[in-house]
C-alpha positions as CSV (number, residue, x, y, z in Angstrom):
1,X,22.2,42.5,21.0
2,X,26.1,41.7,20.9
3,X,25.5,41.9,16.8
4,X,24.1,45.2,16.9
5,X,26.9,46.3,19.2
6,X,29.8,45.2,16.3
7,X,27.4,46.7,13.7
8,X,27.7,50.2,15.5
9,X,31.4,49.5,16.3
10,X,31.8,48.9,12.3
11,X,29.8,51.9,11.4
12,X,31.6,54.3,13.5
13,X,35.1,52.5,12.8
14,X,34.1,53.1,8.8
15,X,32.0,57.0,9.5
16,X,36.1,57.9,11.2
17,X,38.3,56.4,8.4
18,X,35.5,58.5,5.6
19,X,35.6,61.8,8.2
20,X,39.2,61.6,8.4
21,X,40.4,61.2,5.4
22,X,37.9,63.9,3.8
23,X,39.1,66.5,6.3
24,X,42.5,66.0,5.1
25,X,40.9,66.0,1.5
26,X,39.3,69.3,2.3
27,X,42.7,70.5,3.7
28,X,44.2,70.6,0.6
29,X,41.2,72.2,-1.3
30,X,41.5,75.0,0.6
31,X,45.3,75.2,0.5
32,X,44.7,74.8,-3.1
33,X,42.1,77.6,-2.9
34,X,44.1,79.8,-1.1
35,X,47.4,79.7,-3.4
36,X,46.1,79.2,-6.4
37,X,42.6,80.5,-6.7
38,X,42.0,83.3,-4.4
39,X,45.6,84.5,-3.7
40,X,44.7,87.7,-2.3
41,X,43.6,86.1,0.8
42,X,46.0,83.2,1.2
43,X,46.2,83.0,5.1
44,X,43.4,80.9,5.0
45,X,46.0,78.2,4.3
46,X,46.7,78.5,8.4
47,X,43.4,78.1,9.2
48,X,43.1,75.1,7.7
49,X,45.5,73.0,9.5
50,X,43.2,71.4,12.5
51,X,41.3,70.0,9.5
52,X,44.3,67.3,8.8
53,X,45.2,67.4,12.1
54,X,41.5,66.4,13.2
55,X,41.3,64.0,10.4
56,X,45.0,62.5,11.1
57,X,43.3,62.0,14.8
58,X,40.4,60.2,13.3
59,X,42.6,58.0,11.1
60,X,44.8,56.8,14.2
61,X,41.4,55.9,16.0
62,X,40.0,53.6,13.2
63,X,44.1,52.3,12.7
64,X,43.6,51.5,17.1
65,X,40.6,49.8,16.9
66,X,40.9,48.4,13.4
67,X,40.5,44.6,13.0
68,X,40.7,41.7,15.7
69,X,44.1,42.6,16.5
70,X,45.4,45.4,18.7
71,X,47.7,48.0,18.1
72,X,50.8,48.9,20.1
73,X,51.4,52.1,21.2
74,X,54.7,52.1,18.9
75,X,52.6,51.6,16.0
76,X,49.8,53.3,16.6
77,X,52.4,56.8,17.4
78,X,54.4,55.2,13.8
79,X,51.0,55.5,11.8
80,X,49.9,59.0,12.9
81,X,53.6,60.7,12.3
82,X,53.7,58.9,9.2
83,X,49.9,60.1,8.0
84,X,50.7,63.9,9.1
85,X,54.0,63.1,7.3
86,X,52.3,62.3,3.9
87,X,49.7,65.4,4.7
88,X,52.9,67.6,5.0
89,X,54.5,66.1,1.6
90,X,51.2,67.0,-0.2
91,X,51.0,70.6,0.9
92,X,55.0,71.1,0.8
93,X,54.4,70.0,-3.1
94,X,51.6,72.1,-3.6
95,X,53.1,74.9,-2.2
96,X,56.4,74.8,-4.2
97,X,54.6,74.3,-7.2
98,X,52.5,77.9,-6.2
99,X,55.6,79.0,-5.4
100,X,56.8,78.5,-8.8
101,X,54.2,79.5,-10.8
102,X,53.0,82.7,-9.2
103,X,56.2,84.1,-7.4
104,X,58.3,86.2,-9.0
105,X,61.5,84.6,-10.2
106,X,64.8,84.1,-7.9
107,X,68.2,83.1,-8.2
108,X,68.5,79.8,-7.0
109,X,72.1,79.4,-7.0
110,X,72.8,82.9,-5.0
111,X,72.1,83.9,-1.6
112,X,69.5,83.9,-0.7
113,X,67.7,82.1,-3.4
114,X,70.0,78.8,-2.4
115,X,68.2,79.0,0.8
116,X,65.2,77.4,-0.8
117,X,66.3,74.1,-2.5
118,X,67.9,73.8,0.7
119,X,64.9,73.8,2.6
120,X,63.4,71.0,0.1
121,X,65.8,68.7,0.0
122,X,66.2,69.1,3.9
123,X,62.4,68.5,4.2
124,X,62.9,65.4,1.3
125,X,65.9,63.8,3.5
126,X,64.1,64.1,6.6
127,X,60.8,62.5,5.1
128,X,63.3,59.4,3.9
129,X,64.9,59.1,7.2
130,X,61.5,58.6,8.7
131,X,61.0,55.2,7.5
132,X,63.8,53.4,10.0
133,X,66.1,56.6,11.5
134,X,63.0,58.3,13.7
135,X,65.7,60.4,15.7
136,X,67.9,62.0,12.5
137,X,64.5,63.0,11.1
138,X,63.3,64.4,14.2
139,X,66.9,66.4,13.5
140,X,66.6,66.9,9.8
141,X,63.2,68.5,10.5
142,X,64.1,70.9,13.6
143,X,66.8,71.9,11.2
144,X,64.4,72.8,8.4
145,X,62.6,75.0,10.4
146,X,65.6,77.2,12.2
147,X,66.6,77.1,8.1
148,X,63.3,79.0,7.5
149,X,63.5,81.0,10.8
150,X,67.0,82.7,9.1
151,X,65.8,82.7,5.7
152,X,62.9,84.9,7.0
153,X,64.9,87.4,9.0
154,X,67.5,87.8,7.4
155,X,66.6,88.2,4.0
156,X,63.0,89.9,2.5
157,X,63.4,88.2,-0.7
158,X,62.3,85.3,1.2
159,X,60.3,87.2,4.2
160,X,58.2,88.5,1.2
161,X,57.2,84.9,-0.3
162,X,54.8,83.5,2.2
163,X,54.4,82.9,6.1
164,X,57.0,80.1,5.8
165,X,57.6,80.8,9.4
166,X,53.7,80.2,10.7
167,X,53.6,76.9,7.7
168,X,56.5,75.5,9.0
169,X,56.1,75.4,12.9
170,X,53.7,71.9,12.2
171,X,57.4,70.7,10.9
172,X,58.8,72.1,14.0
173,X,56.6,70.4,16.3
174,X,56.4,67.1,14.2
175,X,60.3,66.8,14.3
176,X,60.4,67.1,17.9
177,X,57.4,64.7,17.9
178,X,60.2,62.1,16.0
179,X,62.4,62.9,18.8
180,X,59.8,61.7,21.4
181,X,58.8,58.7,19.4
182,X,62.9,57.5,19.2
183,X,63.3,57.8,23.1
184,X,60.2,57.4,24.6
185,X,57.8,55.1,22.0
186,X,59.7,53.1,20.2
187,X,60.6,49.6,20.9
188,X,64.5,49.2,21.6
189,X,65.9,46.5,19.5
């Protein structure tokens, strides 16, 4: 009885880590659908987010009850920032690479058009600073979006581009998720 209990435990373990990971695979089919293939209709890129978040949920629960070992709390809140952080790196490339092909040119090095290699290397600094400085990434990213917040009023060039405003709340959120982490979750040395 107790072997058939660990053989369910090790199917549903393995059916979570195969779910999650191809929600987050059909994530970036349809964001890859949506700005490349059918552009006309490319909100469906919004609609698609609980995918990776569902899957990104269904990761962390195979990563808590993977192996003989328990997870902490600190890592188990360090594993699902860090796989929504490598979800958001996939989709911020895809995007600017949409963004380059199919929009019409800008100049980078004028205002507005600065506005936008701002915003990536922003985004690229605060995906670094994950890895040990949770707290100036959490900053880094709440930046990025009040960035896109002015870019978007203030200028159309960049208001006509794309809902950067409704793409990049999931930033918003995740960098004050990075703020949590650093003063509530993680361990003080």
């Amino acid at each position: 009885m107790k072997k058939l209990s660990e053989m369910k435990t090790t199917f549903f373990n393995f059916l979570k880590i195969i779910l999650g990971i191809s929600l987050m695979i059909l994530n970036t089919g349809i964001w890859i659908n949506g700005l490349y293939i059918h552009r006309e209709i490319g909100m469906d890129v919004i609609l698609a987010v609980p995918l990776f978040i569902i899957g990104a949920f269904l990761l962390q629960s195979w990563y808590k009850t993977y192996g003989a070992a328990k997870t902490t709390k600190p890592q188990r809140w360090k594993f699902i920032l860090s796989v929504l952080l490598i979800n958001y790196l996939v989709l911020y490339f895809i995007y600017m690479i949409a963004e380059i092909i199919f929009s019409p040119a800008i100049d980078f090095l004028g205002i507005p058009g600065i506005i936008l290699p701002l915003l990536l290397g922003l985004f690229i600094t605060g995906s670094i600073l994950t890895v040990r400085h949770e707290f100036y990434a959490g900053v880094f990213f709440i930046i990025w979006y009040f960035l896109v917040l002015f870019g978007q009023f203030r200028y159309a060039e960049i208001l006509n581009r794309g809902p950067y405003i409704f793409i990049g709340i999931v930033i918003f959120i995740h960098g004050i998720f990075y703020i949590y982490y650093y003063f509530r979750i993680k361990p003080k040395e």
